[in-house]
C-alpha positions in Angstrom: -41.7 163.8 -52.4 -45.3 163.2 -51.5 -46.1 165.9 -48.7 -47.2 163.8 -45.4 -51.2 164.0 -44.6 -52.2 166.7 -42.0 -52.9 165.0 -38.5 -56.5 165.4 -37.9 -57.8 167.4 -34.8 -60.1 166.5 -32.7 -62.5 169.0 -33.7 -62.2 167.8 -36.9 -62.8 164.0 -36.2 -66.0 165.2 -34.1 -67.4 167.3 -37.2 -66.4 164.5 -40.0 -68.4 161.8 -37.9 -71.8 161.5 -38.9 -74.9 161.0 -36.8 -75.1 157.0 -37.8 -71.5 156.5 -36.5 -72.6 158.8 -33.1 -75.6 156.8 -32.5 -74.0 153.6 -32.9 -71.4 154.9 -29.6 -74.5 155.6 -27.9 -75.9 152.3 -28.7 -72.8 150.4 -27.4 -73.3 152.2 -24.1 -76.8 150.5 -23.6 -75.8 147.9 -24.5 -71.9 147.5 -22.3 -72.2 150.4 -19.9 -68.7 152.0 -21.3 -70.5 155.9 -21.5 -68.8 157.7 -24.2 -67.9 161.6 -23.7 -70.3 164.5 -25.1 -67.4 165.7 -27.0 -66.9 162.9 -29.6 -70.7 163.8 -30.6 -71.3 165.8 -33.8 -73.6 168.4 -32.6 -73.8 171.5 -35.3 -77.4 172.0 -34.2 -80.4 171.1 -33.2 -81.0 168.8 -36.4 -78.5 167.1 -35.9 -78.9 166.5 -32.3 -82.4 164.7 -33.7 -80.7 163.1 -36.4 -78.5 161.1 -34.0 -81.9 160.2 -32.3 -83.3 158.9 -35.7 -80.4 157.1 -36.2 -80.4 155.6 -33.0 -83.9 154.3 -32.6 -83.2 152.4 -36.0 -80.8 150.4 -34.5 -82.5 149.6 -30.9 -86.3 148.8 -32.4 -89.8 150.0 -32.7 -90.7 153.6 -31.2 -93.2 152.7 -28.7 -93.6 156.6 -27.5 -92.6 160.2 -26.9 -90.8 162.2 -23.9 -91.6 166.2 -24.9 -91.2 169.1 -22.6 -89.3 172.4 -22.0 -87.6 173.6 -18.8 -90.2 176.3 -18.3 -93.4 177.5 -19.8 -91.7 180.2 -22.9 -88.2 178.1 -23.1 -87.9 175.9 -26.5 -89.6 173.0 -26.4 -87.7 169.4 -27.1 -88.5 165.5 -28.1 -87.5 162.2 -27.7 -88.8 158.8 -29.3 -88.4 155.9 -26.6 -87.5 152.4 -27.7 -90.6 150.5 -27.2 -88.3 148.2 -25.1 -88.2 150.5 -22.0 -91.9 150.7 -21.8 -92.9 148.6 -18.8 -95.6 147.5 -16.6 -96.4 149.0 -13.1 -94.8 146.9 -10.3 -91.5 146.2 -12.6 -88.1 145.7 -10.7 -85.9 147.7 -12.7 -82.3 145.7 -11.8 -79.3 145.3 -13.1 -76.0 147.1 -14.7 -78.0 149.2 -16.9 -80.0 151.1 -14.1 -76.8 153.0 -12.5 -78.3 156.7 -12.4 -81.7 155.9 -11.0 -82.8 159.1 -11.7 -87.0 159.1 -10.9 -89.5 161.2 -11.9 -93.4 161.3 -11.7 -94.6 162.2 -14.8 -98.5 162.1 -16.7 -98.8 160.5 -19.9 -101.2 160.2 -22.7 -101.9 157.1 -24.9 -102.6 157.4 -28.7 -105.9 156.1 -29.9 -105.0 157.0 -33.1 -102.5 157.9 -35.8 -101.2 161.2 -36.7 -99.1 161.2 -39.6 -97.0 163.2 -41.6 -99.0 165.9 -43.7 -98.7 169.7 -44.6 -101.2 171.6 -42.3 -100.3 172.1 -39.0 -102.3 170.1 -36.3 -104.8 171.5 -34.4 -105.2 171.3 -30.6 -108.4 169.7 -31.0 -107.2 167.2 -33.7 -104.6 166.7 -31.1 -107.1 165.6 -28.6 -109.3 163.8 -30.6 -106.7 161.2 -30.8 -105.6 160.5 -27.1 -107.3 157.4 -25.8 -106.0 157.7 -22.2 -104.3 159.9 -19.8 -101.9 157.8 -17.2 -99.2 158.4 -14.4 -95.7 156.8 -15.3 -92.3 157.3 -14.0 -89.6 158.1 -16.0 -86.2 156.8 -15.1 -83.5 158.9 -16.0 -80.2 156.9 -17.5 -77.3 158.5 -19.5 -74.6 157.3 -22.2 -72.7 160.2 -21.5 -69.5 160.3 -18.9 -69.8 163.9 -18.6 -73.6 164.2 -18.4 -73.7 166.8 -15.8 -71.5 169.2 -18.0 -72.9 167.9 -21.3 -74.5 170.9 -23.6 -77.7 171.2 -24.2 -77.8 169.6 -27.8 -75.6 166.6 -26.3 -78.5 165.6 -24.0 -80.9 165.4 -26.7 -78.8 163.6 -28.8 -78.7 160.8 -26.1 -82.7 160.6 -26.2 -83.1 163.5 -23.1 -81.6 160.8 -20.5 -84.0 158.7 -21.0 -83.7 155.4 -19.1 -86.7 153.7 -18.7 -90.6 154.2 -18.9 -92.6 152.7 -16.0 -96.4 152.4 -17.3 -99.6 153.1 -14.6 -103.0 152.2 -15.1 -105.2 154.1 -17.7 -107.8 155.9 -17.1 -110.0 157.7 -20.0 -109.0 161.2 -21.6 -110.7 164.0 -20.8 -109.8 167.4 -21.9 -109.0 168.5 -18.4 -105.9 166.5 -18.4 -104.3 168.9 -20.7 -104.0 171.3 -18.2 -102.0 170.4 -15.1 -101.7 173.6 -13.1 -103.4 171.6 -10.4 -102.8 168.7 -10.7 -101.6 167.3 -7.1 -98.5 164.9 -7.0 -96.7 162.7 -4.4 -94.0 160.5 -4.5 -92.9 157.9 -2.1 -89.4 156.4 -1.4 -90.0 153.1 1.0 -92.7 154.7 2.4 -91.8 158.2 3.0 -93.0 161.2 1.0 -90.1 162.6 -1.0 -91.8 165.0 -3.4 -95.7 166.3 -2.9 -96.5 169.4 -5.6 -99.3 171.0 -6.6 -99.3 172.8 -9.8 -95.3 172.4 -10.4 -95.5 171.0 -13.8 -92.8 172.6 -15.5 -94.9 173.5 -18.7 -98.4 173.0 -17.2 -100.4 173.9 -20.5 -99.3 170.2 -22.1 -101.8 170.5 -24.7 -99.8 172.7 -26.0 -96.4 170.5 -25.8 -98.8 167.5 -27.6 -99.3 169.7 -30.5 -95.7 170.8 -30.7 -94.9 167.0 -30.9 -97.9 166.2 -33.4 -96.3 168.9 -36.1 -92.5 168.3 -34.7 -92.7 164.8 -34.9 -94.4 165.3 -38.8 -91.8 167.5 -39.7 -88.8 164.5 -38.8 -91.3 162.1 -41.2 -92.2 159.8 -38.6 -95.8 161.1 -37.3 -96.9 159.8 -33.9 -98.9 156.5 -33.8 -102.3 154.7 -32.4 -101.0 153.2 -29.1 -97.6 155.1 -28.4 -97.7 156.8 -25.2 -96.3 160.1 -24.9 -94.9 161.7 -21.6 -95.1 164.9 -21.0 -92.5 166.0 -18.0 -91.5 165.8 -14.7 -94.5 167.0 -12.2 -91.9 166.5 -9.3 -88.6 167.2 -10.6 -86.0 164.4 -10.8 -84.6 162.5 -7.6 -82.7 159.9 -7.4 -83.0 156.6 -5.7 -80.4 154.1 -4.3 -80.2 150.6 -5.2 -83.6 149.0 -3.4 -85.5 151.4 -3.1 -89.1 151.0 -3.6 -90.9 154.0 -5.5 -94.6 154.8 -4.9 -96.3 157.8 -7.3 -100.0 159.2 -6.3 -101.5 161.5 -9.2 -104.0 162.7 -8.0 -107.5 161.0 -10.0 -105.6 158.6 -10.8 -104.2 154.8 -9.8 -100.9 154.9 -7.6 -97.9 153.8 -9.8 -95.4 151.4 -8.5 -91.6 150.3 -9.3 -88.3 149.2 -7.5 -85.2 149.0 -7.8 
């Protein structure tokens, strides 16, 4: 008599799924708002955590930038490509099923002038910034696939693409190598009108020269390189707060046009 096949655990299931089959759950909560739970995620490590991102912006379209950041100045630093779809104009109404979080922060971004592609020497911090073409203020919407975001490990938030919701673009301004430094750089954010966040200095990794060439070597290391107009974010200068349904959202950098959106 044939002996019966063992029942497969849950565990199991999680570690025999492969980072294709995890992004495409991920994708089917873009796209129907059913979040799936952290748990049915195959997350062995870090790799694979970027793997499942990989996978993931090959089925929702063209990179169109970067998130990059770490909690504090000595934590490990992280990245996220951004479907090219999120990235939108100041003064966009951001409405409908798919903003539910509405998780807002005021961030400062840099647009590519040029490529950087794969290759075997490290980047340097001034090949770095010889390839920014612009420094702008956008506001990062935070979104998430994930029922059990709040408990979700670390690894299971990067897998989902950091949270990342939405990318709302402000007006360029040219780089100068001052941007890459934000330990003064002056913030406020407005909610209908009223001041909600003003900062000075509270980047949370305020040397972001340093978090570009991270991504510039990080970024060549996955195969994909970063490329002549993607912008890439560098973190929250406010911290994240979160704003209701019609709410309208003003951001002041300081040197810099004021960013709107609404929701």
């Amino acid at each position: 008599m044939a002996a019966l096949p063992r029942a497969v655990t849950l565990a199991e299931a999680v570690a025999q799924a492969s980072p294709g089959e995890a992004a495409q759950a991920l994708c089917r909560a873009r796209r129907d708002g059913r979040r799936v739970m952290s748990s049915m995620l195959p997350l062995q490590d870090r790799r694979t955590a970027y793997a499942i991102q990989d996978a993931t912006l090959a089925a929702l379209g063209a990179v169109g930038g970067w998130k990059v950041g770490a909690s504090a100045p000595g934590r490990e630093l992280v990245c996220a490509p951004l479907p090219a779809e999120g990235l939108v104009p100041g003064g966009a109404s951001l409405v409908g099923s798919a903003w539910h979080l509405r998780g807002v922060e005021a961030e400062l971004a840099f647009r590519l002038g040029a490529d950087l592609p794969p290759r075997a020497t490290p980047y340097t911090r001034d090949e770095v910034a010889d390839a920014i073409a612009s420094v702008l203020p956008v506001i990062e919407v935070a979104e998430t696939r994930l029922v059990d975001w709040l408990d979700a490990s670390p690894s299971a938030l990067l897998a989902d693409l950091l949270c990342h919701g939405g990318l709302v673009l402000g007006e360029p301004a040219p780089f100068e190598r001052a941007w890459l430094d934000l330990s003064q750089l002056e913030v406020v954010m407005h909610f209908d009108g009223q001041v909600v966040a003003h900062t000075v200095g509270e980047h949370t990794h305020p040397d972001v020269g340093a978090l570009l060439v991270w991504l510039a070597n990080q970024g060549a290391a996955r195969g994909q390189g970063l490329r002549a107009g993607q912008v890439v974010t560098t973190g929250s200068c406010t911290g994240m707060l979160f704003a209701s349904q019609g709410t309208a959202v003003r951001v002041q950098v300081k040197g810099l046009a004021p960013l709107r959106a609404s929701f």
